[in-house]
C-alpha positions as CSV (number, residue, x, y, z in Angstrom):
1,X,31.6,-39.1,13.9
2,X,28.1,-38.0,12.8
3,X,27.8,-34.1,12.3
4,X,25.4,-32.3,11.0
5,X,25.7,-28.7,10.8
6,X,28.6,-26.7,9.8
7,X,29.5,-22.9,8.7
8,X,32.7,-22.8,6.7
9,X,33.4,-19.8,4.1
10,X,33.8,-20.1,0.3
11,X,35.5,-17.4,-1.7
12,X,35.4,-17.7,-5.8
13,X,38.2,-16.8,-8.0
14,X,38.8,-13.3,-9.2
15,X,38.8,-13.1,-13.1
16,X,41.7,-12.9,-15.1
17,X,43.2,-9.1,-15.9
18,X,43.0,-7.7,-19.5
19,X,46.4,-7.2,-20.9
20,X,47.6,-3.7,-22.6
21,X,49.6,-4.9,-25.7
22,X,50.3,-3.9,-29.2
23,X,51.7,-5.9,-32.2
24,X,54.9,-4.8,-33.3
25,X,55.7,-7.1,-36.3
26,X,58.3,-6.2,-39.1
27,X,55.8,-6.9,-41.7
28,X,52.3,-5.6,-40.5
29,X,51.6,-2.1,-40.8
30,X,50.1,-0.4,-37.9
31,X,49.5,-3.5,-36.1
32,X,47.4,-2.2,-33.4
33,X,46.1,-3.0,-30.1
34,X,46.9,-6.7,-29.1
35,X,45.5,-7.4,-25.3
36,X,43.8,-9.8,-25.0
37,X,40.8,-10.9,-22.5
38,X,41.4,-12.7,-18.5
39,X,40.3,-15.8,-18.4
40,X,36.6,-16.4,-15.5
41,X,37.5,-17.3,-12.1
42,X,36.6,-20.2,-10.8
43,X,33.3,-20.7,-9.6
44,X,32.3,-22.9,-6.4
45,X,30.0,-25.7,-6.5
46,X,28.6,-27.7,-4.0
47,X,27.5,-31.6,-5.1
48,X,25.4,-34.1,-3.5
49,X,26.9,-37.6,-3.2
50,X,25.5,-40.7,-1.9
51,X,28.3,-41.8,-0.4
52,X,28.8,-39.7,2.2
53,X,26.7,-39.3,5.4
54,X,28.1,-36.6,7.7
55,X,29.5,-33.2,7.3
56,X,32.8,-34.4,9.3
57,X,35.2,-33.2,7.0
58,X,33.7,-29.3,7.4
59,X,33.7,-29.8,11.4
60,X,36.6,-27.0,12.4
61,X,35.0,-23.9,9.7
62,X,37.4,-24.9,6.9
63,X,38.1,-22.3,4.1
64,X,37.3,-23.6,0.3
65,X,39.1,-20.9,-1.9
66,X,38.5,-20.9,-6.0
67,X,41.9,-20.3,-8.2
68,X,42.1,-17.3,-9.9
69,X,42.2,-16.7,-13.6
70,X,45.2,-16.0,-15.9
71,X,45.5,-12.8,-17.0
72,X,45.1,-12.0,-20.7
73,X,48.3,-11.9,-23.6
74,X,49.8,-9.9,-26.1
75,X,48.7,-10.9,-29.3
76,X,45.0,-11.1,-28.5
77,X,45.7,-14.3,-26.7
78,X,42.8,-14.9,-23.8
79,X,44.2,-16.1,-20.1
80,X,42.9,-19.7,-19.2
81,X,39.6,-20.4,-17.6
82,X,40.6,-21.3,-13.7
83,X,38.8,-25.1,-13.1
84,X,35.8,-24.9,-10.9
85,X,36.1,-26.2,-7.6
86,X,32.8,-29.1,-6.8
87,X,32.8,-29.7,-3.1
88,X,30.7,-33.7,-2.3
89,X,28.2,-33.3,1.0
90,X,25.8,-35.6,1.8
91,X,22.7,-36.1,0.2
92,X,19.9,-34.2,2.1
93,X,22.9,-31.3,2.9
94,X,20.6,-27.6,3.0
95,X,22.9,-24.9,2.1
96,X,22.1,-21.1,4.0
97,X,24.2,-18.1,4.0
98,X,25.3,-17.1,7.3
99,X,24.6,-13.5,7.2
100,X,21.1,-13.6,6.6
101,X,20.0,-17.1,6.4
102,X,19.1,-16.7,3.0
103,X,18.5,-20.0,0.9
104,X,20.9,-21.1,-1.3
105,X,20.5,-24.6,-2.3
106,X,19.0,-27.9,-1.2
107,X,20.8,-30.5,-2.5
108,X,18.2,-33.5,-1.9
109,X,19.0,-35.7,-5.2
110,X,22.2,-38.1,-5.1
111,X,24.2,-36.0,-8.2
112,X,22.6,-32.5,-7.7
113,X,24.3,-29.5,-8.3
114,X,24.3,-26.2,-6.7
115,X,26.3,-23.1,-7.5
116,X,27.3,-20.9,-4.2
117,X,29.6,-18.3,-5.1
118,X,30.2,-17.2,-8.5
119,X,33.6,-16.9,-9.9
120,X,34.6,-13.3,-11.4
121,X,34.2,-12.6,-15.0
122,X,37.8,-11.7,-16.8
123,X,38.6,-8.2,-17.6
124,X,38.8,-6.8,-21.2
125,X,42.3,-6.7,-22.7
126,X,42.9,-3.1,-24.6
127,X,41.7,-4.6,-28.3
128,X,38.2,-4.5,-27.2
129,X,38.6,-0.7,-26.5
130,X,39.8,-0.2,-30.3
131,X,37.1,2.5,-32.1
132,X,37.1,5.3,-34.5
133,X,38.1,7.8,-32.5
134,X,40.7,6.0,-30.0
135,X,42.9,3.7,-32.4
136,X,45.7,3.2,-29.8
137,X,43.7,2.6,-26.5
138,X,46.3,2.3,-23.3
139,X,43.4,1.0,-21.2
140,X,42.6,-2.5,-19.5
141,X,39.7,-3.7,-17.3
142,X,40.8,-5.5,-14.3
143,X,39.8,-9.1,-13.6
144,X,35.9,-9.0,-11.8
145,X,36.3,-9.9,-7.9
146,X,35.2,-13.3,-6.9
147,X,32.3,-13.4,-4.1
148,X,33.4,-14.1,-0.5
149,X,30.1,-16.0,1.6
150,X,30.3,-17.4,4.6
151,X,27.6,-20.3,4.9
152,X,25.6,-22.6,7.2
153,X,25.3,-26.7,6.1
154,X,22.9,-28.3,7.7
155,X,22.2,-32.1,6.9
156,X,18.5,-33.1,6.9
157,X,18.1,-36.7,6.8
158,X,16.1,-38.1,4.1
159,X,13.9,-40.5,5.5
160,X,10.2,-41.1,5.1
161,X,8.9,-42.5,8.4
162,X,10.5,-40.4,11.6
163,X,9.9,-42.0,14.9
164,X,9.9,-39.1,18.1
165,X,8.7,-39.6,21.3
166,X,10.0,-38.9,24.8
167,X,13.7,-40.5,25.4
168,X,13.6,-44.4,26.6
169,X,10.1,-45.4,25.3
170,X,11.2,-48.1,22.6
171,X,11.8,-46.2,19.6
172,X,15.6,-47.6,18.8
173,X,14.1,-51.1,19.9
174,X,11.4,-50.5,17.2
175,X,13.8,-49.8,14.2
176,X,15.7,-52.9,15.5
177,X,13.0,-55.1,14.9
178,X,11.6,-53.4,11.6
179,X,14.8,-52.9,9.8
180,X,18.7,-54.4,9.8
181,X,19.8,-51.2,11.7
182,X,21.8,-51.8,14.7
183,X,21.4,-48.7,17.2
184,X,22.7,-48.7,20.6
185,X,20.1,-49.8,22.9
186,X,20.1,-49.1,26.8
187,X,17.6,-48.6,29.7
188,X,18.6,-44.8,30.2
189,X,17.4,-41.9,28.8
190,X,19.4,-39.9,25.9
191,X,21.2,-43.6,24.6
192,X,20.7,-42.3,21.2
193,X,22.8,-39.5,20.3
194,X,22.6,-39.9,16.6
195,X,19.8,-40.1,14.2
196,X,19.9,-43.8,12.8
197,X,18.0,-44.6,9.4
198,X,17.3,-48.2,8.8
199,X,15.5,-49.4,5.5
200,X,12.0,-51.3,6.5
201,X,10.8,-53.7,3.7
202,X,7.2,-55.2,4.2
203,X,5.6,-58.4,3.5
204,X,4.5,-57.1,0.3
205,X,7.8,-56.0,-1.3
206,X,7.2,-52.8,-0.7
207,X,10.1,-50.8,1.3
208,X,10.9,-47.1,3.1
209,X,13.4,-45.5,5.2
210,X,12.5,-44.8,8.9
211,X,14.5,-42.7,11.0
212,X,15.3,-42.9,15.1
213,X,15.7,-39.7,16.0
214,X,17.2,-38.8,19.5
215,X,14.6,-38.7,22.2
216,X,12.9,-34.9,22.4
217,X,11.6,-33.6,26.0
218,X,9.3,-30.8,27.2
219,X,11.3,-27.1,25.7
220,X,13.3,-28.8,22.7
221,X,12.0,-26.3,20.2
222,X,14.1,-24.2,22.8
223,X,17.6,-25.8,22.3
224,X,17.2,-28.3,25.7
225,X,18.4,-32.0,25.7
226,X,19.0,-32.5,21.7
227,X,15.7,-31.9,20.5
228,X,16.8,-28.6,18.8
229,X,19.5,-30.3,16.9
230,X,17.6,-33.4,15.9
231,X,14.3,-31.6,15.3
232,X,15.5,-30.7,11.7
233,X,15.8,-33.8,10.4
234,X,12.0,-34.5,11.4
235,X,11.3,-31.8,8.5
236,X,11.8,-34.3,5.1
237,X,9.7,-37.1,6.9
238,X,6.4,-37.3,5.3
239,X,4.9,-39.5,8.1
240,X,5.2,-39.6,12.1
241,X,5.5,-42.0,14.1
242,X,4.5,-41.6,17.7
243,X,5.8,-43.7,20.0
244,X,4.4,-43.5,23.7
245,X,5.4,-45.7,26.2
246,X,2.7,-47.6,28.3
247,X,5.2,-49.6,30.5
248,X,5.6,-48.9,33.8
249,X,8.0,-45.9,33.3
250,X,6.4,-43.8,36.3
251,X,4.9,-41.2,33.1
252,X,1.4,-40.5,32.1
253,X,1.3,-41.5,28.8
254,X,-1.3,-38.9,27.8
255,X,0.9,-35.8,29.1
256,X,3.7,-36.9,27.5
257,X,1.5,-37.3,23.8
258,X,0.4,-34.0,24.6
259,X,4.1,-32.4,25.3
260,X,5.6,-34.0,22.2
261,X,2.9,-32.8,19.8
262,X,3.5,-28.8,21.6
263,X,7.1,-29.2,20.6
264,X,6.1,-30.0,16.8
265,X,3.5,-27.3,16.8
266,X,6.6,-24.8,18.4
267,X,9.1,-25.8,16.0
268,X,7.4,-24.8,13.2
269,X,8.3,-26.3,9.7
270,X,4.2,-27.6,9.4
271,X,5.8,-30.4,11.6
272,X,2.2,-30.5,14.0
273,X,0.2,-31.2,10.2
274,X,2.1,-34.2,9.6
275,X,0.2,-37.6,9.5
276,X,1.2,-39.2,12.3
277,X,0.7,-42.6,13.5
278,X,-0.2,-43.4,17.3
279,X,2.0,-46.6,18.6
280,X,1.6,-47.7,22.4
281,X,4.8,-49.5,23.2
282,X,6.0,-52.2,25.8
283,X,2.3,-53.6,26.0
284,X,4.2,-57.2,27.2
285,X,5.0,-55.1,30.7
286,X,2.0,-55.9,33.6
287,X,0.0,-52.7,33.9
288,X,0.0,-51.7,30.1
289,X,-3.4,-52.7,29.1
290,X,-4.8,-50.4,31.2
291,X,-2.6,-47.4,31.0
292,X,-3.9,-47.9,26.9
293,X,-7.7,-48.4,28.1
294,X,-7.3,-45.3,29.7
295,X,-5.3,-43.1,27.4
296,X,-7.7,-43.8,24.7
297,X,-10.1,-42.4,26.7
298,X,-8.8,-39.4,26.1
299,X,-7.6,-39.5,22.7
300,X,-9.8,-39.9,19.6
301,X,-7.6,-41.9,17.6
302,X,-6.1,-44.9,15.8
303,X,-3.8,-46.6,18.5
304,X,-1.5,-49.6,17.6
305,X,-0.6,-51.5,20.2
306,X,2.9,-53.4,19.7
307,X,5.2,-55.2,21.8
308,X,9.0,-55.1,20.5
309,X,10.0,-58.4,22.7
310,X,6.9,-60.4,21.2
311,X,6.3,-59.0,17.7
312,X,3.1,-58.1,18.6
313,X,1.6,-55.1,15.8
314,X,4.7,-54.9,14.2
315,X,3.4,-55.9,10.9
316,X,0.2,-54.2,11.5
317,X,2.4,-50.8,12.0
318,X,4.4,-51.8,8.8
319,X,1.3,-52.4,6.9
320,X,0.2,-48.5,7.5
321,X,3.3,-46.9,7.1
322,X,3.3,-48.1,3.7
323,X,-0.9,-47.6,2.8
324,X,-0.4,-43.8,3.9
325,X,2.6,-43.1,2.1
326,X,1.4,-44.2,-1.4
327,X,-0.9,-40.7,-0.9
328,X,1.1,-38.5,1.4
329,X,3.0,-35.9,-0.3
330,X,6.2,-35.1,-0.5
331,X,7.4,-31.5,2.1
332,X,9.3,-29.4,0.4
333,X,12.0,-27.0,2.4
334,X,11.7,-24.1,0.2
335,X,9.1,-22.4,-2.1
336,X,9.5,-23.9,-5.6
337,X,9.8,-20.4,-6.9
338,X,13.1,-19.8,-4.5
339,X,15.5,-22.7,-6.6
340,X,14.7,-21.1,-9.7
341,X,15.0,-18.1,-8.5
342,X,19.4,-17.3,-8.0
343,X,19.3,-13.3,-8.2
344,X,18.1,-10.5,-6.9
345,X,15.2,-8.3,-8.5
346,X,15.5,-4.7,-7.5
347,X,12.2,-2.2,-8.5
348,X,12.8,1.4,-9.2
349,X,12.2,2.5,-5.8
350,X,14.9,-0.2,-4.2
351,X,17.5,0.0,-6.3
352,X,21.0,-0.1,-4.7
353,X,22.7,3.7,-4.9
354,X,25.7,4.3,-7.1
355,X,27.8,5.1,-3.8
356,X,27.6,6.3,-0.1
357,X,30.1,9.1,1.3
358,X,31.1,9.3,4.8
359,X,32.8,11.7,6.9
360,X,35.0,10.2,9.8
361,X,37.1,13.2,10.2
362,X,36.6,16.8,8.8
363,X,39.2,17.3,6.1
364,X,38.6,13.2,5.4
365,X,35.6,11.8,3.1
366,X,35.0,8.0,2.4
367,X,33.5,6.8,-0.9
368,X,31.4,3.3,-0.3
369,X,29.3,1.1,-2.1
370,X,29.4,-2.1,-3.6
371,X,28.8,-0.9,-7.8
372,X,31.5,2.0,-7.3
373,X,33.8,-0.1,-5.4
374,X,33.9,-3.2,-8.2
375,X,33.9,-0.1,-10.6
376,X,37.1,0.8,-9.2
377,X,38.7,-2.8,-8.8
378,X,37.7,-3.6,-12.2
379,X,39.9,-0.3,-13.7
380,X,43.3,-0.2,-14.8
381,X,45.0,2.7,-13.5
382,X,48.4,2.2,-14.1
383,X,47.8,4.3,-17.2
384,X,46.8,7.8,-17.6
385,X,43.8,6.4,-19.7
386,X,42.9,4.4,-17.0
387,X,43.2,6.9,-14.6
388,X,41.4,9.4,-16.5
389,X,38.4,6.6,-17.0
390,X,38.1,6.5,-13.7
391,X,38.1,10.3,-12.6
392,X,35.4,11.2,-15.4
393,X,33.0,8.4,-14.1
394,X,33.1,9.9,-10.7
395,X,31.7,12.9,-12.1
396,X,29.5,11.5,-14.1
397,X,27.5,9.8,-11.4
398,X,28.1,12.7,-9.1
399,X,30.7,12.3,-6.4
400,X,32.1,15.6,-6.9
401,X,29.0,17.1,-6.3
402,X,28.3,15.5,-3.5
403,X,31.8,16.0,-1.9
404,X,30.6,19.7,-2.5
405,X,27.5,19.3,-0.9
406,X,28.8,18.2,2.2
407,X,31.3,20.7,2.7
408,X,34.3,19.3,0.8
409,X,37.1,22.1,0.6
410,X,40.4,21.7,-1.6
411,X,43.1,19.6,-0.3
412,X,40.7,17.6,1.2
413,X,41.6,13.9,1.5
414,X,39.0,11.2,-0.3
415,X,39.2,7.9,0.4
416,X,37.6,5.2,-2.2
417,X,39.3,1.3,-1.3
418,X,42.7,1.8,-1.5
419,X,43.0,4.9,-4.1
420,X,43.2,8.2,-1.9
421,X,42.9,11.6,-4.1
422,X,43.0,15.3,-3.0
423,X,39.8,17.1,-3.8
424,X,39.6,20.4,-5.6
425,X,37.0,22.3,-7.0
């Protein structure tokens, strides 16, 4: 079963936690502080791979979930890295988050790599806390969350000639003759339901992939018949060819040329720029040298003329595909900045706040935000050290006075994750 579009949800593995140990050996003398480090979640990737040519196996919203990493050892002994997890999608596969539809990745290249979610750094076992002035430190960090995304895949074919036109006017008869693609073939409209690539070679040697896409009709930028879902592959294809029928179909060959090109132009993607090449087919039906005569009337262009059931301008088409794509350039999906690009940049007038507090109920405050909320999952504070840690840096980036600010009285309740404290001033 073909699919091409999926939204599934990948969650990276939290790191490791740091370990609270001290040696206790007969022979050495104040041994000291002996935790040692969590081992890195593991991180997600996602890998393009040749082999594979739908997004089947992500069909019902599967969940791909990272390992976790081992928590640090006494005697300064570091927990194990967890192994990465590298998911295979077809080559072509565009990777979005679901939220936003921000880019993530286009994986266009058989062997590409893309990272999605980033597995959590390990936390510091209690030797890295040693100093001057605190030679027995009882404090750990905790292991760094991993990232939870949900995200969209959406599989964009790779092919250098696309062939639209309205439904029924040759186009899967077309990539019959040109290439040694089979697609089902019928005289009623929406037979293809698929996109079907076929690899044309011409009498030169030279070779590309064309694509039969699923026939579009008037409102398909707008979701109706399956010109929304098809439209997307149309993106990669660095020439167009038009196919309008000039048998005796009951149509006017010129609205319909005029129709398609609107949906292009609506869709957006630069789709209406694209070269495009003009091919009147069925011109072995009675009646078709006229309806041509008189469509080019209208039109100021290049026109081939081919007839599927006689051969008729086949090579002739053949021929230009392959003269106009030795100079038409390749489309891009993103900006060339945007791959390079895989964090955020925040000014001094954006940058995130430290925390938000809310008041749901009058004796009850809520502390938020996504620095003081890793802050607090990253802390140890099982120990009074750790607890301690964690109190002073909510003063210091100024919770308390905020609490105050908004009317906090003692015996208030504060809420931050799962940690709930009483506030006094």
């Amino acid at each position: 079963m073909f699919i091409d579009r999926a939204v599934i949800e990948v969650r990276s593995g939290k790191g490791g936690d740091g370990a609270i140990a001290f040696r206790r050996e007969k022979y050495v003398d104040k041994g000291g502080p002996s935790g040692g480090n969590g081992g890195r979640g593991a991180s997600i990737y996602f890998r393009a791979n040749s082999c594979i040519n739908t997004l089947f196996n992500f069909r019902h919203g599967i969940t791909i979930i990272g390992k976790d990493g081992e928590k640090g050892g006494t005697k300064l002994k570091y927990g194990k890295y967890a192994e990465d997890v590298y998911v295979d999608v077809p080559v072509g596969t565009v990777i979005y988050e679901e939220k936003d539809h921000k880019f993530i990745g286009d994986l266009n290249e058989d062997g590409k790599i893309v990272k999605v979610v980033k597995g959590g750094r390990g936390g510091k076992g209690n030797a890295c806390f040693k100093s001057s002035t605190n030679r027995v430190p009882r404090i750990a960090e905790n292991g760094e969350p991993g990232e939870t995304k949900r995200i969209i895949l959406e599989l964009k074919l790779l092919a250098d000639v696309g062939l639209v036109g309205f439904p029924s006017v040759g186009k899967s008869t077309l990539l019959s003759v040109v290439s040694a693609a089979r697609p089902e073939i019928a005289d009623y409209p929406f037979t293809t339901l698929i996109p079907n690539l076929g690899v044309v070679s011409s009498k030169g040697g030279e070779s590309f992939v064309m694509a039969d896409l699923p026939g579009l009709i008037k409102g398909a930028h707008l979701g109706k018949g399956l010109g929304l879902t098809f439209l997307r592959h149309i993106e990669r294809c660095r020439l167009i060819v038009h196919v309008i029928d000039m048998g005796f179909s009951g149509r006017d060959p010129y609205q319909d040329y005029l129709d398609i090109n609107n949906e292009l132009k609506q869709y957006g993607f630069g789709l209406s720029d694209r070269k495009q090449i003009l091919v009147a087919s069925k011109m072995d039906e009675e009646g078709a040298e006229e309806r041509l005569s008189e469509f080019k009337s209208k039109v100021n262009e290049e026109i081939i003329p081919i007839s599927a059931l006689t051969d008729d301008g086949i090579d002739l088409l053949i021929y230009k595909c392959v003269e106009l794509l030795k100079t038409l350039p390749f489309f891009p999906l993103y900006d060339s900045e945007e791959e390079i690009l895989d964090h955020k940049v925040y000014t001094l007038e954006d940058e995130e706040p430290e925390f938000y507090i809310k008041r749901p109920e009058s004796h009850l405050f809520v502390i938020t935000g996504d620095k003081i909320e890793k802050y607090y999952k990253m802390t140890n504070i099982s120990t009074d050290e750790g607890m301690m840690k964690l109190i002073t840096h909510l003063r210091k980036i100024g919770v308390d006075d905020e609490l105050a600010r908004m009317g906090a009285k003692d015996g208030d309740l504060v809420q931050l994750c799962d940690f709930e404290f009483e506030y006094f001033e």
